[in-house]
KERO-6896 format. One record per residue: residue number from 0; residue in three letters; x, y, z of N, C-alpha, C in turn. Coordinates in steps of 0.1 Angstrom, whole numbers. Example, Ala and Ser with C-alpha at 12.3 -4.5 7.8 and 13.67 -1.06 7.14 Angstrom:
// residues 2
r n 0 res Ala n.xx 132 n.yy -57 n.zz 78 ca.xx 123 ca.yy -45 ca.zz 78 c.xx 132 c.yy -33 c.zz 78 .
r n 1 res Ser n.xx 128 n.yy -22 n.zz 71 ca.xx 137 ca.yy -11 ca.zz 71 c.xx 129 c.yy 0 c.zz 79 .
***
This chain:
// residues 138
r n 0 res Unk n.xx 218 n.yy -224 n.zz -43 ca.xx 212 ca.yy -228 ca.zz -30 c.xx 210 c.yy -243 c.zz -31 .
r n 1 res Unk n.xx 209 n.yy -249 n.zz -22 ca.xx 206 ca.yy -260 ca.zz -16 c.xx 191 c.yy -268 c.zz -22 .
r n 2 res Unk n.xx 193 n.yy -279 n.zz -27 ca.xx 178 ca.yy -287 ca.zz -39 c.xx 175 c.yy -277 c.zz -49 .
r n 3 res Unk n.xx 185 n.yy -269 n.zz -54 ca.xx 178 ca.yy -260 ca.zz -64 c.xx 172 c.yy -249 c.zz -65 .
r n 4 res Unk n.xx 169 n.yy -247 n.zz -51 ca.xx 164 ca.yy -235 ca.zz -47 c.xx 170 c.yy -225 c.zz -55 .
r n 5 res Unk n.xx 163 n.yy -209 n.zz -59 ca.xx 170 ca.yy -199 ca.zz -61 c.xx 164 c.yy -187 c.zz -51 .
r n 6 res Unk n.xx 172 n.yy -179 n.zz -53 ca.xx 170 ca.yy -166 ca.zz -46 c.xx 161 c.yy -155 c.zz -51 .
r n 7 res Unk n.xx 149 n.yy -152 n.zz -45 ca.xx 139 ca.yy -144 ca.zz -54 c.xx 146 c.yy -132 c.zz -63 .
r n 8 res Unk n.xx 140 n.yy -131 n.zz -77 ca.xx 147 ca.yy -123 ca.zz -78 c.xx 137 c.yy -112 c.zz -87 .
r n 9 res Unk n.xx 143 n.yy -97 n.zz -86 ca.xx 134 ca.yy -86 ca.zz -86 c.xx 126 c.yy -90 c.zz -100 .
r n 10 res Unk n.xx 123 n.yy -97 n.zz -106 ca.xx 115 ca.yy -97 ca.zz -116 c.xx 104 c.yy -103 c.zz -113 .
r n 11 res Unk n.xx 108 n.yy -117 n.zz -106 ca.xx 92 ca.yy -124 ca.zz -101 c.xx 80 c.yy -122 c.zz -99 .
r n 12 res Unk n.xx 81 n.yy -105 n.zz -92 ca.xx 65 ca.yy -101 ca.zz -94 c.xx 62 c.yy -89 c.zz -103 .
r n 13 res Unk n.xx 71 n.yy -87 n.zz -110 ca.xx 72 ca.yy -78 ca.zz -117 c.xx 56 c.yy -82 c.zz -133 .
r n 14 res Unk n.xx 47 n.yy -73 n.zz -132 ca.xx 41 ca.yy -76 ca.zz -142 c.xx 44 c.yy -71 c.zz -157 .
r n 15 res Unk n.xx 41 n.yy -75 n.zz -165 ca.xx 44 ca.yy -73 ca.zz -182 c.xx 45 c.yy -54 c.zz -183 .
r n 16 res Unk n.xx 31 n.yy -45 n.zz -179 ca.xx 36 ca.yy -33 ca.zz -176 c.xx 52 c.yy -28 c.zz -168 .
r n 17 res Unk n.xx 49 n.yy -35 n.zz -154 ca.xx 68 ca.yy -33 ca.zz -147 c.xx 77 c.yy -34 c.zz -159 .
r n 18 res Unk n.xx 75 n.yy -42 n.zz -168 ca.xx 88 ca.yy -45 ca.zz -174 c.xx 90 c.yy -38 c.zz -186 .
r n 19 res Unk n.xx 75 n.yy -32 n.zz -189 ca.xx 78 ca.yy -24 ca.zz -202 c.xx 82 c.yy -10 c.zz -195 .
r n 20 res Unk n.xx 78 n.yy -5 n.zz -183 ca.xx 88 ca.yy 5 ca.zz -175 c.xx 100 c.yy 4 c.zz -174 .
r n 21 res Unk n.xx 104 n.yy -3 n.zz -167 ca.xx 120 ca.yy -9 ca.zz -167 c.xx 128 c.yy -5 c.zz -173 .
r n 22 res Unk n.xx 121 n.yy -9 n.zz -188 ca.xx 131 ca.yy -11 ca.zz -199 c.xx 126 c.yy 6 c.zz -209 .
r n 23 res Unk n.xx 119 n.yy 12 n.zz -200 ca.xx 116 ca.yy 25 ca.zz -206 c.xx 110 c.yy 25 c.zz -218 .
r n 24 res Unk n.xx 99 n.yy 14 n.zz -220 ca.xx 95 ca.yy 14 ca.zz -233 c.xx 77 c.yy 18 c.zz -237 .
r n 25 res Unk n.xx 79 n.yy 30 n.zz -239 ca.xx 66 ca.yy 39 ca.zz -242 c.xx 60 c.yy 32 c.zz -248 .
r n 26 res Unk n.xx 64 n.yy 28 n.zz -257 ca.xx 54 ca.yy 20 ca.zz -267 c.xx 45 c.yy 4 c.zz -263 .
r n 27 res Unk n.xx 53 n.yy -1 n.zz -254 ca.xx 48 ca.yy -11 ca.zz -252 c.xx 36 c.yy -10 c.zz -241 .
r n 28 res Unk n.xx 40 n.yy 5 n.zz -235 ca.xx 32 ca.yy 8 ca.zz -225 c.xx 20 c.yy 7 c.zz -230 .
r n 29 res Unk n.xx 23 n.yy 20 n.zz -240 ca.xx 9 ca.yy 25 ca.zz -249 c.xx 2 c.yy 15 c.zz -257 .
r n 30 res Unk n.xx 8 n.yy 0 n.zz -259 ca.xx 1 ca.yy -10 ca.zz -262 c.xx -11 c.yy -15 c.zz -249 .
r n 31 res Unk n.xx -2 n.yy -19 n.zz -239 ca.xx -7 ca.yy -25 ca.zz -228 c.xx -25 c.yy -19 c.zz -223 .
r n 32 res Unk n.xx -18 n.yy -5 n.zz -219 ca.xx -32 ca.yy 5 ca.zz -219 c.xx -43 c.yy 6 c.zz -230 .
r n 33 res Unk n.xx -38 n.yy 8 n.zz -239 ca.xx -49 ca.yy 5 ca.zz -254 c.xx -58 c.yy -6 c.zz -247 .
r n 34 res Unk n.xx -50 n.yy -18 n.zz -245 ca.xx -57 ca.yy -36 ca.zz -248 c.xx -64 c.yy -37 c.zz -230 .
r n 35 res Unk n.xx -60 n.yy -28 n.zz -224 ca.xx -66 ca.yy -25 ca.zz -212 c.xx -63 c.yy -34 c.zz -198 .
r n 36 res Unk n.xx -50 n.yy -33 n.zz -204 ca.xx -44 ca.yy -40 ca.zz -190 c.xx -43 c.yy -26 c.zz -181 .
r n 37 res Unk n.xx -46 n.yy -35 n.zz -169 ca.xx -50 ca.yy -26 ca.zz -154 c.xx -31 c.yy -25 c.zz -146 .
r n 38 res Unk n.xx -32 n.yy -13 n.zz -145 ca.xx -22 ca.yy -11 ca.zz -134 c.xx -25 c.yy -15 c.zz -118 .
r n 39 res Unk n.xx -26 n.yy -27 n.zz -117 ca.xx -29 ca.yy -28 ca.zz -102 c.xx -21 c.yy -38 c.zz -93 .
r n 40 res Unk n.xx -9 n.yy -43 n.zz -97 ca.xx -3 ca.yy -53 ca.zz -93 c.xx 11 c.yy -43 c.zz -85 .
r n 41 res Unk n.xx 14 n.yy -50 n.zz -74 ca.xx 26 ca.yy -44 ca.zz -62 c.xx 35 c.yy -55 c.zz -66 .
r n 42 res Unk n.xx 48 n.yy -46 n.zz -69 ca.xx 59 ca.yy -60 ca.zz -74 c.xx 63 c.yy -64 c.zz -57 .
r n 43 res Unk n.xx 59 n.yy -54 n.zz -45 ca.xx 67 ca.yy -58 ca.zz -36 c.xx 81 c.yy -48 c.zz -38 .
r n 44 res Unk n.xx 86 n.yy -41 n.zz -44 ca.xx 97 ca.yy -33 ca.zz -46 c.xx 88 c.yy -18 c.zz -39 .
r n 45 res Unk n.xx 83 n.yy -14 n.zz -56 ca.xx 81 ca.yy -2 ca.zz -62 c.xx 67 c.yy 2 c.zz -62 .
r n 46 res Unk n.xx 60 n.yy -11 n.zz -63 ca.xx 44 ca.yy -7 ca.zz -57 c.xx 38 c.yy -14 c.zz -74 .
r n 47 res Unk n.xx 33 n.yy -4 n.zz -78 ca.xx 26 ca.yy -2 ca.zz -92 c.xx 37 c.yy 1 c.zz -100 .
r n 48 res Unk n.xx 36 n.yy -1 n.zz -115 ca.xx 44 ca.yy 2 ca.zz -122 c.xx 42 c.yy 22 c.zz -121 .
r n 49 res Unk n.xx 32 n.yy 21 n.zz -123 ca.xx 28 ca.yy 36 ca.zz -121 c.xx 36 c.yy 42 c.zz -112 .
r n 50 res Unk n.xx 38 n.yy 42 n.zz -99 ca.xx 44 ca.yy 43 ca.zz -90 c.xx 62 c.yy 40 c.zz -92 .
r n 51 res Unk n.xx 63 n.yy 32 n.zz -100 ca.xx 79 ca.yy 28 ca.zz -104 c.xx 84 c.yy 37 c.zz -117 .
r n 52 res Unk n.xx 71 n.yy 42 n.zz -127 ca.xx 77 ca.yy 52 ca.zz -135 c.xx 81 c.yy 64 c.zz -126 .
r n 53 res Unk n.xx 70 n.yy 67 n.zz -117 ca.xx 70 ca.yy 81 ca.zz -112 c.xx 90 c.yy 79 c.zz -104 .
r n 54 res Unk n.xx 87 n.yy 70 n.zz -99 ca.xx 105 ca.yy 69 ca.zz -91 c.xx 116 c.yy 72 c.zz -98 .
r n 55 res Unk n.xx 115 n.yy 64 n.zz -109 ca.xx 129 ca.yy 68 ca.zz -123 c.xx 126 c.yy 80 c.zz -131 .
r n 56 res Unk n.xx 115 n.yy 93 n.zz -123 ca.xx 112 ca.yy 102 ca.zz -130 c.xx 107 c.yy 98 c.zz -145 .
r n 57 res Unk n.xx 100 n.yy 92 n.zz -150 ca.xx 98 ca.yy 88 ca.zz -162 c.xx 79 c.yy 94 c.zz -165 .
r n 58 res Unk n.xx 80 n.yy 106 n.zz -166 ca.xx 69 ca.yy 112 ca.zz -162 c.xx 63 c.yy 109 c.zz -174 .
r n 59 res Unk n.xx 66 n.yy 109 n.zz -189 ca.xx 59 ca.yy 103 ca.zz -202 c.xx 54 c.yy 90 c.zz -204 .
r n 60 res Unk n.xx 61 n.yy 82 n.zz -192 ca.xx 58 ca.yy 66 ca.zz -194 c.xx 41 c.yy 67 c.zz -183 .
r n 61 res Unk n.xx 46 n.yy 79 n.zz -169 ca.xx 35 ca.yy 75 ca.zz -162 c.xx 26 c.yy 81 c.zz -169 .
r n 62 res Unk n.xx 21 n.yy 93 n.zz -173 ca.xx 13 ca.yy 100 ca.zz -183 c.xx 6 c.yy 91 c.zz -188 .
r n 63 res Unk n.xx 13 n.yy 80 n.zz -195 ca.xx 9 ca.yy 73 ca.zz -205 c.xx -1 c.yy 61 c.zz -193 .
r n 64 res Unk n.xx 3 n.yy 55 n.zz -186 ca.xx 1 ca.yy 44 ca.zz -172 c.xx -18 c.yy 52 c.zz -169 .
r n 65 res Unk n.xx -15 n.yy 64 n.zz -169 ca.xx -25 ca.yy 74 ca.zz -162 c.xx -34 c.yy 68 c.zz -168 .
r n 66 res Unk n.xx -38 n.yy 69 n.zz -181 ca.xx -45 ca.yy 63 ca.zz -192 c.xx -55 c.yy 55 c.zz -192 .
r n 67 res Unk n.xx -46 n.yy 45 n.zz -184 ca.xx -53 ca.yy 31 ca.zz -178 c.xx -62 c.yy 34 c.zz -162 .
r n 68 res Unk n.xx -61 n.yy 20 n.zz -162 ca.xx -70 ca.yy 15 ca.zz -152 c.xx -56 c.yy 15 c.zz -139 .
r n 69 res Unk n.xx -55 n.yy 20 n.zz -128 ca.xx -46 ca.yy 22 ca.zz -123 c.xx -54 c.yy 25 c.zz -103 .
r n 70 res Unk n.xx -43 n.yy 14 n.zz -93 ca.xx -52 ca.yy 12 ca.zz -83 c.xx -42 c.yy 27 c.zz -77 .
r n 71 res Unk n.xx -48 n.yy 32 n.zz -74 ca.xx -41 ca.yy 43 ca.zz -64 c.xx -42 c.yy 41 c.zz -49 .
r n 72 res Unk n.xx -44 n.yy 33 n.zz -43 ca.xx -44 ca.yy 29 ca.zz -30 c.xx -31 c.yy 21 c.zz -25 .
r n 73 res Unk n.xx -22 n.yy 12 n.zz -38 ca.xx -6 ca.yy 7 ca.zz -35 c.xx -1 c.yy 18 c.zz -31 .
r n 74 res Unk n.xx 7 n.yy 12 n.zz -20 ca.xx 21 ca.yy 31 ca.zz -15 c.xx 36 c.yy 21 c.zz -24 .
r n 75 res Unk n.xx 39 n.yy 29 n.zz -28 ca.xx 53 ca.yy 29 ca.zz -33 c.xx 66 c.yy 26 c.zz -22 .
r n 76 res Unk n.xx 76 n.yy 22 n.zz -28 ca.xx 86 ca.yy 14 ca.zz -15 c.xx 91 c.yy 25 c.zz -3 .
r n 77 res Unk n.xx 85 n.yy 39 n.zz -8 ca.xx 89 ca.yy 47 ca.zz 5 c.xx 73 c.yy 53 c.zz 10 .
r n 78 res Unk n.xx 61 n.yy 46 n.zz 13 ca.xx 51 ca.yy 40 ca.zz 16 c.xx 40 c.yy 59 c.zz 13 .
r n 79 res Unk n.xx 48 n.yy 59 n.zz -1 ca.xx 33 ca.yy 69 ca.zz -7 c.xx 28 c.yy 66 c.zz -15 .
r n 80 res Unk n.xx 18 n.yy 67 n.zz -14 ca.xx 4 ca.yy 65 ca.zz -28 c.xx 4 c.yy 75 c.zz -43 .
r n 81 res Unk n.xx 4 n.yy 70 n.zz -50 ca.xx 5 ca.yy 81 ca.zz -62 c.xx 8 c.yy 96 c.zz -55 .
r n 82 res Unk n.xx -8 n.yy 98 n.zz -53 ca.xx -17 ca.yy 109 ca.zz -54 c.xx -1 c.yy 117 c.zz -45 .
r n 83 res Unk n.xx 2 n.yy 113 n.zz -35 ca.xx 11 ca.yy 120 ca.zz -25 c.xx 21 c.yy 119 c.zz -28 .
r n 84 res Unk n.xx 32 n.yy 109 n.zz -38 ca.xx 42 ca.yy 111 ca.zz -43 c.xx 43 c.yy 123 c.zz -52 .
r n 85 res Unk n.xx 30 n.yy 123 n.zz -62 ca.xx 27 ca.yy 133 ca.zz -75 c.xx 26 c.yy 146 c.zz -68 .
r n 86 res Unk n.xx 21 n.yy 147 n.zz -57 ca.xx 17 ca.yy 160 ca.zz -55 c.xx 28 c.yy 168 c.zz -49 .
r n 87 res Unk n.xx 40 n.yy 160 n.zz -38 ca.xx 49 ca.yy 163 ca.zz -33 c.xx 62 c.yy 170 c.zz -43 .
r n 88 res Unk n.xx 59 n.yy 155 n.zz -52 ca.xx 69 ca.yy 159 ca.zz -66 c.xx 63 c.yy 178 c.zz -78 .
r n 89 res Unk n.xx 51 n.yy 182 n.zz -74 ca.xx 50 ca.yy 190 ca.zz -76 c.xx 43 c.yy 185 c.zz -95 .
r n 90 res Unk n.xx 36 n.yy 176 n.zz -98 ca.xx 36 ca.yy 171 ca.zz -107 c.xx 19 c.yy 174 c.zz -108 .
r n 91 res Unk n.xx 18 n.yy 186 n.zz -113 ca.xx 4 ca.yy 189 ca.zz -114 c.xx -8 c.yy 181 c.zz -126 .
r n 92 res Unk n.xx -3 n.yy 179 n.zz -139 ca.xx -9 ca.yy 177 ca.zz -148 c.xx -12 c.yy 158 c.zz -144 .
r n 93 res Unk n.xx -1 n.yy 152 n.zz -135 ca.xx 1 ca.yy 138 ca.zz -126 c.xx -14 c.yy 143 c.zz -117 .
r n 94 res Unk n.xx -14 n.yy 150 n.zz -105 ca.xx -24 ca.yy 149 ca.zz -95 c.xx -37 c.yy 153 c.zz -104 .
r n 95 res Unk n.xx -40 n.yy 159 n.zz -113 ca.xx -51 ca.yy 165 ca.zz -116 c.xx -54 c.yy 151 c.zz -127 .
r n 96 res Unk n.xx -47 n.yy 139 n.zz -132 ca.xx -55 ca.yy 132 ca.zz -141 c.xx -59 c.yy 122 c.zz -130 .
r n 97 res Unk n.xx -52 n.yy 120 n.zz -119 ca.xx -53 ca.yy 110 ca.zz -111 c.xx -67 c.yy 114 c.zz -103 .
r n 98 res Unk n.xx -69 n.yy 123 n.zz -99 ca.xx -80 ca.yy 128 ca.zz -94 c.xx -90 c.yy 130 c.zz -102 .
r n 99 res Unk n.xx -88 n.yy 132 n.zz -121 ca.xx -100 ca.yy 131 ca.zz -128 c.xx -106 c.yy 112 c.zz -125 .
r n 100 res Unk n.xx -93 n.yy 105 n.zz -128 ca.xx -98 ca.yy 93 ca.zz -127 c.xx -100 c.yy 84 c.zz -113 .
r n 101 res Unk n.xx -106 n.yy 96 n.zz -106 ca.xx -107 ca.yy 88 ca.zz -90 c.xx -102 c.yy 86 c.zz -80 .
r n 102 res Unk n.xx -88 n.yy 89 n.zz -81 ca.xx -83 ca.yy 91 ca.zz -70 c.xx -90 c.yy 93 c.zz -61 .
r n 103 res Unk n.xx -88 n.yy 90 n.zz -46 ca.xx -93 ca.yy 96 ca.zz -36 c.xx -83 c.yy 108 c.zz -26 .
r n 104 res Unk n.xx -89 n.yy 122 n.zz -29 ca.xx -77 ca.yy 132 ca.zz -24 c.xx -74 c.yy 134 c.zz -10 .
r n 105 res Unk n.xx -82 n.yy 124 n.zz -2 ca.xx -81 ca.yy 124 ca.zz 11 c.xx -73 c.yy 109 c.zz 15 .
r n 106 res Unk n.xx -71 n.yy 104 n.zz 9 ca.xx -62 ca.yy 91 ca.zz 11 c.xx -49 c.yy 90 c.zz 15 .
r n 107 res Unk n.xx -45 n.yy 87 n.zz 27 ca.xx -32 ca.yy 90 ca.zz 31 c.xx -21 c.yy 80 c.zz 30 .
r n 108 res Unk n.xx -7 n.yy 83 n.zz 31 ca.xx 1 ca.yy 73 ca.zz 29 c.xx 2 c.yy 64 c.zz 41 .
r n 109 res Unk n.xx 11 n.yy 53 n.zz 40 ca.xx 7 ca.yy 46 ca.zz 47 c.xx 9 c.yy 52 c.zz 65 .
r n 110 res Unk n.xx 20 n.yy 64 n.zz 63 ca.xx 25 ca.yy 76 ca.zz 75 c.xx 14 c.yy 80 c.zz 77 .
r n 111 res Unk n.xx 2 n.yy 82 n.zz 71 ca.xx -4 ca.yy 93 ca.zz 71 c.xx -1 c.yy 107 c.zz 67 .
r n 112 res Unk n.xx 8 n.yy 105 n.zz 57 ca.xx 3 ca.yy 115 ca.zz 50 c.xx -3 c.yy 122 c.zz 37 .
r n 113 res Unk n.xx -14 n.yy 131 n.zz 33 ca.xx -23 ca.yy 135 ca.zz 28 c.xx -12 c.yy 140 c.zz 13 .
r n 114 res Unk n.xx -19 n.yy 142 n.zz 4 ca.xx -16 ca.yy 146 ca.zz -5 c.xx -16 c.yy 164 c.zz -7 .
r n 115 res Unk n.xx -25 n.yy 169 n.zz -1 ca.xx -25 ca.yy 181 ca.zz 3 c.xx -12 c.yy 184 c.zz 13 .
r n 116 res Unk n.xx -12 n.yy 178 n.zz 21 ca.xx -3 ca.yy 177 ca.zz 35 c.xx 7 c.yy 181 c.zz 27 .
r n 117 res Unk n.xx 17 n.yy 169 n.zz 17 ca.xx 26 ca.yy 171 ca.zz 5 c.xx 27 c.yy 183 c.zz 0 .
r n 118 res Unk n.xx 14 n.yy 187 n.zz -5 ca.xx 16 ca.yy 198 ca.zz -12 c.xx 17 c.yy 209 c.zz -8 .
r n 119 res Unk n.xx 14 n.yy 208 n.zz 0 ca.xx 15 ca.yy 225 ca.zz 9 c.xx 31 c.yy 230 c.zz 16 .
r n 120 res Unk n.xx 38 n.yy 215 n.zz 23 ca.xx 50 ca.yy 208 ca.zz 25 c.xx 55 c.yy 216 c.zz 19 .
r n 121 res Unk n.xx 54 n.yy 213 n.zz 4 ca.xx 68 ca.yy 215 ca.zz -11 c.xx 61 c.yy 225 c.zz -16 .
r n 122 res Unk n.xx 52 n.yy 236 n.zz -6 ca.xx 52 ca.yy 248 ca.zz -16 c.xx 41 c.yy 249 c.zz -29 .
r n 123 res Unk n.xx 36 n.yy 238 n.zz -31 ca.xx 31 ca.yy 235 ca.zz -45 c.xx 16 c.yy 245 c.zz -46 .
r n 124 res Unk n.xx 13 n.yy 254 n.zz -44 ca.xx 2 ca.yy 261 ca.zz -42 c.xx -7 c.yy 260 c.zz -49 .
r n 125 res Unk n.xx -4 n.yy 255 n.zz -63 ca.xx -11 ca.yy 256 ca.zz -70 c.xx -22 c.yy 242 c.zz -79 .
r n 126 res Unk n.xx -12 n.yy 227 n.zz -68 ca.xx -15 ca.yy 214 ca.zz -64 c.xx -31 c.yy 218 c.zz -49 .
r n 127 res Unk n.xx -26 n.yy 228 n.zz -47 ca.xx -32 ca.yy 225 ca.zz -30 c.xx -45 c.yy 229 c.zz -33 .
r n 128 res Unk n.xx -45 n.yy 239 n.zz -42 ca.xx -60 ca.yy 246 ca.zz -48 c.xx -65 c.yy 239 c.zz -59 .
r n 129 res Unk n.xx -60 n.yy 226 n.zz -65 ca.xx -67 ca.yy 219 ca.zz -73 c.xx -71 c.yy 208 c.zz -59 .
r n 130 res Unk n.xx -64 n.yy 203 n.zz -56 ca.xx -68 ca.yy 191 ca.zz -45 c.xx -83 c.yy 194 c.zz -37 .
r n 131 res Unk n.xx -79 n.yy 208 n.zz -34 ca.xx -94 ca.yy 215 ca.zz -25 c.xx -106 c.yy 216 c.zz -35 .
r n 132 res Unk n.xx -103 n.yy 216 n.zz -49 ca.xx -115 ca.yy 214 ca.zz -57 c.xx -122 c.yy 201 c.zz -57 .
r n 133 res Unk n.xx -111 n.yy 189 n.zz -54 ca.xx -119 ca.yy 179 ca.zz -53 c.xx -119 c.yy 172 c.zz -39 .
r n 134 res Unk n.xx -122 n.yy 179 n.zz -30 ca.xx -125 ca.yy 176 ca.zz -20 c.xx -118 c.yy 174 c.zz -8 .
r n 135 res Unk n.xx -101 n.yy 175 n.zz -14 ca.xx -90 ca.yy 172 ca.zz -1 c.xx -97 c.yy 182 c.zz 11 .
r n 136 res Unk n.xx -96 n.yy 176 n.zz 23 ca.xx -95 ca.yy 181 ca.zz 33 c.xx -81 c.yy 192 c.zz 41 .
r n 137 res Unk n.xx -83 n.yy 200 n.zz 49 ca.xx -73 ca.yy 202 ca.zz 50 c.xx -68 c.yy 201 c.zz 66 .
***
Protein backbone atom coordinates (compact mmCIF):
# COMPACT_ATOMS: atom_id res chain seq x y z
CA UNK A 1 0.00 0.00 0.00
CA UNK A 2 0.71 3.45 -0.49
CA UNK A 3 3.44 5.33 2.52
CA UNK A 4 3.75 1.98 3.92
CA UNK A 5 0.67 1.35 4.91
CA UNK A 6 -0.38 -2.36 5.46
CA UNK A 7 -3.48 -4.21 5.37
CA UNK A 8 -4.86 -5.21 8.88
CA UNK A 9 -4.08 -8.37 9.40
CA UNK A 10 -6.04 -11.19 11.40
CA UNK A 11 -3.48 -11.30 14.14
CA UNK A 12 -3.51 -7.53 15.24
CA UNK A 13 -6.05 -8.05 17.80
CA UNK A 14 -5.48 -11.27 18.39
CA UNK A 15 -4.38 -11.57 22.23
CA UNK A 16 -1.50 -14.04 23.52
CA UNK A 17 -4.54 -16.59 24.67
CA UNK A 18 -6.04 -16.23 20.60
CA UNK A 19 -2.80 -17.31 19.67
CA UNK A 20 -2.08 -20.08 21.99
CA UNK A 21 -5.73 -21.34 20.50
CA UNK A 22 -4.79 -20.97 17.03
CA UNK A 23 -1.97 -22.83 17.20
CA UNK A 24 -4.01 -25.45 19.42
CA UNK A 25 -1.75 -25.24 22.19
CA UNK A 26 -3.16 -26.65 25.56
CA UNK A 27 -0.38 -26.05 27.26
CA UNK A 28 0.25 -22.68 26.82
CA UNK A 29 -3.33 -22.14 27.53
CA UNK A 30 -3.00 -23.95 30.77
CA UNK A 31 -0.09 -21.59 31.51
CA UNK A 32 -1.88 -18.38 30.68
CA UNK A 33 -5.00 -19.39 33.04
CA UNK A 34 -2.64 -20.57 36.02
CA UNK A 35 -0.85 -16.83 35.85
CA UNK A 36 -4.41 -15.50 35.46
CA UNK A 37 -4.74 -13.97 32.33
CA UNK A 38 -8.47 -12.92 31.69
CA UNK A 39 -10.30 -14.09 28.68
CA UNK A 40 -11.90 -10.88 27.84
CA UNK A 41 -10.45 -9.32 24.72
CA UNK A 42 -12.79 -9.49 21.07
CA UNK A 43 -10.16 -10.02 18.20
CA UNK A 44 -13.05 -8.49 16.07
CA UNK A 45 -13.12 -11.98 14.13
CA UNK A 46 -14.10 -14.65 16.68
CA UNK A 47 -15.00 -12.70 19.81
CA UNK A 48 -12.99 -14.29 22.80
CA UNK A 49 -10.58 -16.83 22.37
CA UNK A 50 -13.03 -18.87 24.36
CA UNK A 51 -15.47 -18.35 21.85
CA UNK A 52 -12.77 -19.06 18.90
CA UNK A 53 -11.91 -22.54 20.67
CA UNK A 54 -15.57 -23.35 20.87
CA UNK A 55 -15.68 -22.53 16.67
CA UNK A 56 -12.66 -24.96 15.72
CA UNK A 57 -14.57 -27.39 18.04
CA UNK A 58 -11.56 -27.50 20.34
CA UNK A 59 -13.62 -28.30 23.36
CA UNK A 60 -10.23 -29.31 25.70
CA UNK A 61 -8.65 -26.04 24.90
CA UNK A 62 -12.09 -24.23 25.87
CA UNK A 63 -12.48 -26.48 29.07
CA UNK A 64 -9.29 -25.37 29.82
CA UNK A 65 -10.28 -21.15 28.86
CA UNK A 66 -13.40 -22.06 31.30
CA UNK A 67 -10.86 -22.08 34.10
CA UNK A 68 -10.17 -18.58 33.88
CA UNK A 69 -11.55 -15.30 34.12
CA UNK A 70 -13.70 -15.21 30.97
CA UNK A 71 -16.28 -12.19 29.79
CA UNK A 72 -19.37 -13.96 28.58
CA UNK A 73 -21.20 -11.07 27.28
CA UNK A 74 -18.65 -10.93 23.73
CA UNK A 75 -20.98 -12.67 20.88
CA UNK A 76 -18.80 -14.60 18.57
CA UNK A 77 -18.63 -13.65 14.72
CA UNK A 78 -22.09 -15.30 14.20
CA UNK A 79 -23.29 -12.87 17.11
CA UNK A 80 -23.69 -15.65 20.07
CA UNK A 81 -22.45 -15.42 23.48
CA UNK A 82 -20.78 -18.43 24.94
CA UNK A 83 -23.61 -19.45 27.00
CA UNK A 84 -25.81 -19.79 23.56
CA UNK A 85 -23.21 -21.10 21.30
CA UNK A 86 -22.47 -23.93 24.16
CA UNK A 87 -25.85 -24.69 24.74
CA UNK A 88 -27.01 -24.90 21.09
CA UNK A 89 -23.89 -27.03 20.42
CA UNK A 90 -25.33 -29.31 23.06
CA UNK A 91 -22.16 -28.93 25.20
CA UNK A 92 -23.35 -29.57 28.68
CA UNK A 93 -20.34 -29.91 30.90
CA UNK A 94 -19.45 -26.12 28.65
CA UNK A 95 -23.00 -24.44 29.86
CA UNK A 96 -22.92 -25.84 33.42
CA UNK A 97 -19.19 -24.45 34.21
CA UNK A 98 -20.06 -21.27 32.49
CA UNK A 99 -23.04 -20.84 34.66
CA UNK A 100 -21.07 -22.03 37.79
CA UNK A 101 -18.84 -19.15 36.96
CA UNK A 102 -21.49 -16.61 36.28
CA UNK A 103 -22.69 -16.63 33.39
CA UNK A 104 -25.78 -14.88 33.07
CA UNK A 105 -28.54 -17.61 31.68
CA UNK A 106 -30.89 -15.03 30.61
CA UNK A 107 -28.45 -13.13 28.37
CA UNK A 108 -29.31 -13.06 24.84
CA UNK A 109 -27.42 -12.99 21.70
CA UNK A 110 -26.99 -10.12 20.01
CA UNK A 111 -30.54 -11.68 17.77
CA UNK A 112 -31.90 -12.17 20.87
CA UNK A 113 -31.47 -15.28 21.30
CA UNK A 114 -31.55 -17.02 24.85
CA UNK A 115 -29.54 -19.83 25.64
CA UNK A 116 -32.44 -21.81 26.76
CA UNK A 117 -34.17 -20.66 23.42
CA UNK A 118 -30.92 -22.79 21.87
CA UNK A 119 -31.49 -25.42 23.78
CA UNK A 120 -34.69 -26.41 23.51
CA UNK A 121 -34.21 -25.43 19.50
CA UNK A 122 -31.43 -28.48 19.34
CA UNK A 123 -33.46 -30.78 21.46
CA UNK A 124 -30.86 -30.48 24.29
CA UNK A 125 -33.28 -31.41 27.23
CA UNK A 126 -31.13 -32.03 29.45
CA UNK A 127 -29.20 -28.23 28.90
CA UNK A 128 -32.80 -26.72 29.34
CA UNK A 129 -33.28 -28.31 32.90
CA UNK A 130 -29.89 -27.23 34.01
CA UNK A 131 -30.37 -23.64 32.64
CA UNK A 132 -33.89 -23.50 34.59
CA UNK A 133 -31.88 -24.40 37.75
CA UNK A 134 -30.15 -21.34 37.38
CA UNK A 135 -32.60 -19.17 36.65
CA UNK A 136 -33.04 -19.12 32.71
CA UNK A 137 -36.27 -17.89 31.94
CA UNK A 138 -38.38 -19.32 29.65
Amino acid sequence: MENGAKEPDELDNMSCMHLAVKAGNIEVVKLLVKYGFADTIDDGVHGTALLMAMDYDMIDIASEILKGKVDYTINSQFENTPLVLAAYEGWFEGVKAMLINGADPNLPSKYGKTAIFSAKYMGHNDIVELLLEYGAKE
